[in-house]
Residue frames as qw, qx, qy, qz and C-alpha x, y, z in Angstrom:
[[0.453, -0.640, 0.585, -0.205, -35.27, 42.54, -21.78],
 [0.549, 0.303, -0.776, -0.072, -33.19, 39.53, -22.42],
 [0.727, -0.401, 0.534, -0.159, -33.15, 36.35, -19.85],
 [0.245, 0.536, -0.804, -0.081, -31.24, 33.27, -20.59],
 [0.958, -0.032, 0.059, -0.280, -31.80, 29.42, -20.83],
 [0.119, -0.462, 0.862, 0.169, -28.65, 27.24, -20.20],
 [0.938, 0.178, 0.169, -0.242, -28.98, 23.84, -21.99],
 [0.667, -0.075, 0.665, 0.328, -26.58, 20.50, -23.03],
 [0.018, 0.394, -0.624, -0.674, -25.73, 20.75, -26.59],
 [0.174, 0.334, 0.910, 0.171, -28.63, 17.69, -27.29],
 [0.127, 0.746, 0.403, -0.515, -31.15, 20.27, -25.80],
 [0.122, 0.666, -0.148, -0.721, -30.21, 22.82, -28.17],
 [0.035, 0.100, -0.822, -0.560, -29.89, 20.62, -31.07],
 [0.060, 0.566, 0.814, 0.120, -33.86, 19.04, -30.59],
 [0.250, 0.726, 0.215, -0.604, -35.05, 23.20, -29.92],
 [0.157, 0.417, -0.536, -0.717, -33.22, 24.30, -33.21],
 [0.270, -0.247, -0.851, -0.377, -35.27, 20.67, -35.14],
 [0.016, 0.569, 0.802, -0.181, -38.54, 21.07, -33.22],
 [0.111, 0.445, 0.129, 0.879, -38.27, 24.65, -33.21],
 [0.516, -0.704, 0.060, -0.485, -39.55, 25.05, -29.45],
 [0.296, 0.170, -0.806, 0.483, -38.24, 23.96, -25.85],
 [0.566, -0.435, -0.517, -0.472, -40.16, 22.15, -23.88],
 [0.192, -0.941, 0.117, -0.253, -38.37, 21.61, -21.19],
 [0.326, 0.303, -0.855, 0.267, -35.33, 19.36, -18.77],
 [0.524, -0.468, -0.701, 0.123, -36.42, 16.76, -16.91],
 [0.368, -0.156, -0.448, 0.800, -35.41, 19.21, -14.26],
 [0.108, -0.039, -0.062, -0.991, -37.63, 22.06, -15.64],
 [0.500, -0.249, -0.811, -0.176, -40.50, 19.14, -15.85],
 [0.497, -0.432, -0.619, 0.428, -40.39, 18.39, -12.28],
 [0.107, -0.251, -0.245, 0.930, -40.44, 22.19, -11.04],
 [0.247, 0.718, 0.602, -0.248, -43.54, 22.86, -13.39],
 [0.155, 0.965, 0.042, -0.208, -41.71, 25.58, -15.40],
 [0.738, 0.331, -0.110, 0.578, -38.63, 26.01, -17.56],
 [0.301, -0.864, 0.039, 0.402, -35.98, 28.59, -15.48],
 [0.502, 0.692, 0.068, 0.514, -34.12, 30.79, -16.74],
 [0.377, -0.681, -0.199, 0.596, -31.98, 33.74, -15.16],
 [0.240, 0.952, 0.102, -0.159, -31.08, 36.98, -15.68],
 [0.601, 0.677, -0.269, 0.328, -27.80, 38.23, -17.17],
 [0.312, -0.587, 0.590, -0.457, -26.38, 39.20, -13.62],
 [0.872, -0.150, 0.129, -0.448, -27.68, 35.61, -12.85],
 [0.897, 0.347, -0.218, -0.166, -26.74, 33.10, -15.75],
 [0.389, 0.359, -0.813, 0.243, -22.65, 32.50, -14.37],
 [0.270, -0.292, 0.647, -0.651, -23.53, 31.84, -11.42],
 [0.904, 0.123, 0.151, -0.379, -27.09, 29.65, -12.18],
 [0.792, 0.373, -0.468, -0.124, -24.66, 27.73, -14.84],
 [0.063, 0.504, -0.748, 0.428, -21.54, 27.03, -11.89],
 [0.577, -0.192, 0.396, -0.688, -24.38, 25.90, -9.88],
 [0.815, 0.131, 0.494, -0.272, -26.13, 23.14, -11.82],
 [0.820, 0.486, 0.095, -0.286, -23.42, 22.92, -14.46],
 [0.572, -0.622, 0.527, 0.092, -20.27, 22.35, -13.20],
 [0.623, -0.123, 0.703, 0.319, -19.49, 18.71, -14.27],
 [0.629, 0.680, 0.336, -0.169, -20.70, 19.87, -17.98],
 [0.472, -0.285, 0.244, 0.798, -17.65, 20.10, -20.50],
 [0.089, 0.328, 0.568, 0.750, -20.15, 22.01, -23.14],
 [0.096, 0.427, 0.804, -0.404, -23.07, 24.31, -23.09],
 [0.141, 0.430, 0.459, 0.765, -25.53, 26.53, -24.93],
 [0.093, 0.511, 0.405, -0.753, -26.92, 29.76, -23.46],
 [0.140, 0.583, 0.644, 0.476, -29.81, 30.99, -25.29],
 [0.005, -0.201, -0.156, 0.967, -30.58, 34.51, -25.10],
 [0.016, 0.617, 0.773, 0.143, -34.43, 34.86, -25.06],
 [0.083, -0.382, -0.291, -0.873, -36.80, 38.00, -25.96],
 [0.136, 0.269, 0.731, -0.612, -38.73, 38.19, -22.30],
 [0.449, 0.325, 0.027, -0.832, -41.24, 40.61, -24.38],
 [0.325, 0.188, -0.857, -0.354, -41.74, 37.64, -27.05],
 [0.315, -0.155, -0.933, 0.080, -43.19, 35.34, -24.24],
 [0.322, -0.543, -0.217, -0.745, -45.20, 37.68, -22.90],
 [0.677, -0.542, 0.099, -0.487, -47.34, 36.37, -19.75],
 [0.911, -0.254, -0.302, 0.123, -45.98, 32.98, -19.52],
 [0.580, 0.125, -0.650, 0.474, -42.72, 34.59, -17.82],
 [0.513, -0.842, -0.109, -0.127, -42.81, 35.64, -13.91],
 [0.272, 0.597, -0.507, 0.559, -40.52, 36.40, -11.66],
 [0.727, -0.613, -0.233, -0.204, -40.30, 34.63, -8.65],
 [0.129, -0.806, 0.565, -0.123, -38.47, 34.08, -5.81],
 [0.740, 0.192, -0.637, -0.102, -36.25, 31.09, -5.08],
 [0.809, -0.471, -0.351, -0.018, -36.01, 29.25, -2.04],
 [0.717, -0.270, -0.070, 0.638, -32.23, 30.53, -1.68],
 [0.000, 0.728, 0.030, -0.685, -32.90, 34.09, -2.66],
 [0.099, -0.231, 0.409, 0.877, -33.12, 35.90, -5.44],
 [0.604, 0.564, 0.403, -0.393, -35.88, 36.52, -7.82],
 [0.097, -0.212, 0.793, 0.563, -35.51, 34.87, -11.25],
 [0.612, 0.199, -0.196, -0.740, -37.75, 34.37, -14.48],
 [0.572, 0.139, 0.778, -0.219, -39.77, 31.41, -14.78],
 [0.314, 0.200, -0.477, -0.796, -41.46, 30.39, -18.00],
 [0.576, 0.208, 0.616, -0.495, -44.74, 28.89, -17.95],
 [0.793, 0.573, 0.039, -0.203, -44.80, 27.54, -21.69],
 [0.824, 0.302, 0.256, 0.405, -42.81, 26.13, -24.45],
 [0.130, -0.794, 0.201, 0.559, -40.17, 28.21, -25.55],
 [0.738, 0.658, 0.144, -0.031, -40.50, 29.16, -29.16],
 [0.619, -0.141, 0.155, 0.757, -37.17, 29.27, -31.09],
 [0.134, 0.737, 0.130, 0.650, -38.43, 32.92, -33.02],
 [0.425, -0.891, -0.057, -0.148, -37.77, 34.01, -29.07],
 [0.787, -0.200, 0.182, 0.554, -34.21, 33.09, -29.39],
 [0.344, 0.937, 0.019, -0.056, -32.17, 36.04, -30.16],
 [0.066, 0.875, -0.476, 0.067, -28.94, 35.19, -29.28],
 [0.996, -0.031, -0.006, -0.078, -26.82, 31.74, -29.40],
 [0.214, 0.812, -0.544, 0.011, -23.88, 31.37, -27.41],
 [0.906, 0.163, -0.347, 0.180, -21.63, 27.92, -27.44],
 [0.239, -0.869, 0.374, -0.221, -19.84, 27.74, -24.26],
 [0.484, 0.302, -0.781, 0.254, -16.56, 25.60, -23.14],
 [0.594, -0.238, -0.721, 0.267, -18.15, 24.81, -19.74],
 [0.180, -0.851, -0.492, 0.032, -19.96, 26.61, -17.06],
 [0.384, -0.579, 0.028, 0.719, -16.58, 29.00, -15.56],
 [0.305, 0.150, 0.459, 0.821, -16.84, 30.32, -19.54],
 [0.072, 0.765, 0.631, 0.109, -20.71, 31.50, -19.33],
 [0.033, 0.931, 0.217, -0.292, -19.81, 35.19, -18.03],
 [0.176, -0.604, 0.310, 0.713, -17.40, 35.96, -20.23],
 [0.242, 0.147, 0.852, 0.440, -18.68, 34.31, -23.16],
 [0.147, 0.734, 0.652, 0.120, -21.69, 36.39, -22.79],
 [0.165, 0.595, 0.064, 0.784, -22.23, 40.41, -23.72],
 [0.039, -0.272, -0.669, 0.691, -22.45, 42.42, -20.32],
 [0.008, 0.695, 0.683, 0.226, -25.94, 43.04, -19.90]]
């Protein structure tokens, strides 16, 4: 099963040289890096990426990360994956370059 990891172009540039993601401040402060699901990812990106003219979705190997993801719920519904660790880049399977969040579902394969 795939899930997804939106990130700023910087983000993606220090995973690809470190060769793991640690997380956004944002992912920091929550205790966990999110992610969503394909059905999810336009919608997650509209949300908290609006004002962004760039972005990078990473397609991640759920199996890869084994335990660290869950599924929880979110305060506003739904149940989305969490990751409880670094995210290695050998769990990256897919790297798409997007023009800004309204691009994310079409820019990605349906799932």
């Amino acid at each position: 099963m795939l899930i997804y990891k939106i990130l700023l172009p910087a983000e993606w540039a220090e995973f690809e040289t470190v060769g793991r993601f640690d997380g956004s401040p944002f992912d920091h402060s929550s205790g966990f890096i999110h992610c969503s699901s394909r059905e999810q990812v336009g919608a997650t990106a509209l949300r908290f990426f609006a004002q962004e003219p760039a972005l990078v979705v990473a397609a991640l190997d759920a199996r890869l990360l084994g335990a660290a993801v869950r599924w929880e719920d979110a305060p506003d519904g739904g149940s989305f994956p969490h990751v409880y660790a670094a995210l290695p880049l050998d769990a990256v399977v897919g790297v798409h370059q997007v023009a800004g969040a309204s691009s994310v579902d079409d820019a990605l394969p349906q799932g």
